[in-house]
Residue, then its C-alpha position, 0 to 999 in steps of 0.5 A: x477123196x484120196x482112199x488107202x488102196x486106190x492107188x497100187x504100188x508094185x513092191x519096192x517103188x514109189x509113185x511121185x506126184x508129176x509135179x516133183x519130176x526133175x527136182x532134187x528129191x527126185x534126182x536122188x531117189x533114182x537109183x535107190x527106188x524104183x520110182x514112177x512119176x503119175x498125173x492125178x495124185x492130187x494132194x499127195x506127192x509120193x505113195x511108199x505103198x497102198x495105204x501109206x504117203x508122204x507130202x513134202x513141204x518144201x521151204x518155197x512152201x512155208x515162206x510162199x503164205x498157208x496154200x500148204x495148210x489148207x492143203x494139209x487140212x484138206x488131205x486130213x478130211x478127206x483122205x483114209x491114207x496113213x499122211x507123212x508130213x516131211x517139212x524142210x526146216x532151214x535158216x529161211x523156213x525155221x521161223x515158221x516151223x512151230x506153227x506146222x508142228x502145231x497143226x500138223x501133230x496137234x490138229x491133224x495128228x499126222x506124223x511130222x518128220x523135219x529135214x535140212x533139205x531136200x538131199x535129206x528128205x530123199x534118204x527118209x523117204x528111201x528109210x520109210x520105203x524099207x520100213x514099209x517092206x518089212x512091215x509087210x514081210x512081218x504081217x505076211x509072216x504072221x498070217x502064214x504062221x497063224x494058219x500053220x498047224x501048232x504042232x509044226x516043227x519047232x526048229x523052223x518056228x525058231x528059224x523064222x522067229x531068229x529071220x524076224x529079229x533080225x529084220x527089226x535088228x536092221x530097221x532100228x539101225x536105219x534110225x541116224x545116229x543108231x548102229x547095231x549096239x545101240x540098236x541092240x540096247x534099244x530092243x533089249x529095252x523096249x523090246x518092240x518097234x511100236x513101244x520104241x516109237x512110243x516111248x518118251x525122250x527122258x526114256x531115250x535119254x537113260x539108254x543111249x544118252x541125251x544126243x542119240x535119244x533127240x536124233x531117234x525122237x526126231x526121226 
């Protein structure tokens, strides 16, 4: 079984499946993470972090039979790993990409992100790794707030409060097609990261227009 915390990843890396080794995705990410390649990651194709994984379906993948859902269906059994499925949907895999959405998002309830390429899949997985580094700075920053004394000073609270917001400030803006008004607009709207990735696209639609809100409820 594949456990959240069984595999380490230093902060900023990103574990890659041996197998991915000297492949596009793989060439690309150099440079942008620290990535290291490992045998014996089993299911899972790259660890971003201790709990959180991506498995990459590639178009050779969907057109080569179902080797790649039984696969899904074996991670989603057998492992405690937050499971981001990353598919690349082109002109040959297109054909069959409603199918993984339905058993990806309805049967196994991962998350689904579709890329044109490999290229695309790179940059996402860099986005999720800064995602990730922040998630980590903001529960590090809540632990040490909750066990500071309530009477600290007021000036550094705000200070640390103002780092936060800009930090959640950045992270939308990593969104394609989100630049900082739009992700000002965003925030006043919605006023968290977690109801931002909850909300409708009939509620994107009203803030930033009907192209933008189906780039952000894609992503």
């Amino acid at each position: 079984p594949v456990t959240a915390g069984s595999i380490v990843v230093p902060y900023g890396h990103v574990i890659g499946n041996e197998k991915w080794r000297g492949s596009e995705v793989a060439q690309r990410l150099q440079g942008k993470v620290r990535l290291i390649f490992e045998d014996g990651l089993g299911l899972v194709d790259f660890h971003l972090s201790n709990r959180t994984c991506i498995l990459l379906i590639s178009e050779a993948d969907l057109v080569a039979g179902d080797e790649f859902k039984r696969r899904l269906v074996r991670f989603r059994n057998a492992s405690s790993l937050r499971g981001i499925v990353i598919v690349e949907k082109t002109q040959i895999s297109d054909q069959y990409y409603l199918g993984v959405q339905k058993l990806v998002v309805l049967e196994l309830g991962m998350v689904l992100l579709p890329v044109a390429n490999q290229g695309e899949a790179s940059q996402l997985i860099v986005q999720l790794v800064s995602f990730c580094i922040i998630l980590k700075y903001g529960m590090y920053r809540k632990v040490r707030e909750q066990s500071r004394d309530r009477g600290a000073n007021p000036f550094l609270r705000k200070q640390r409060a103002q780092l936060a917001e800009a930090a959640v400030l950045q992270t939308v803006q990593q969104i394609p097609g989100v630049g900082k008004t739009k992700a000002l607009l965003l925030l006043q709207q919605f006023g968290s990261l977690h109801r931002l990735c909850n909300v409708s696209i009939n509620e994107l639609e009203e803030v930033v227009g009907q192209t933008v809100a189906q780039q952000i409820y894609t992503f």
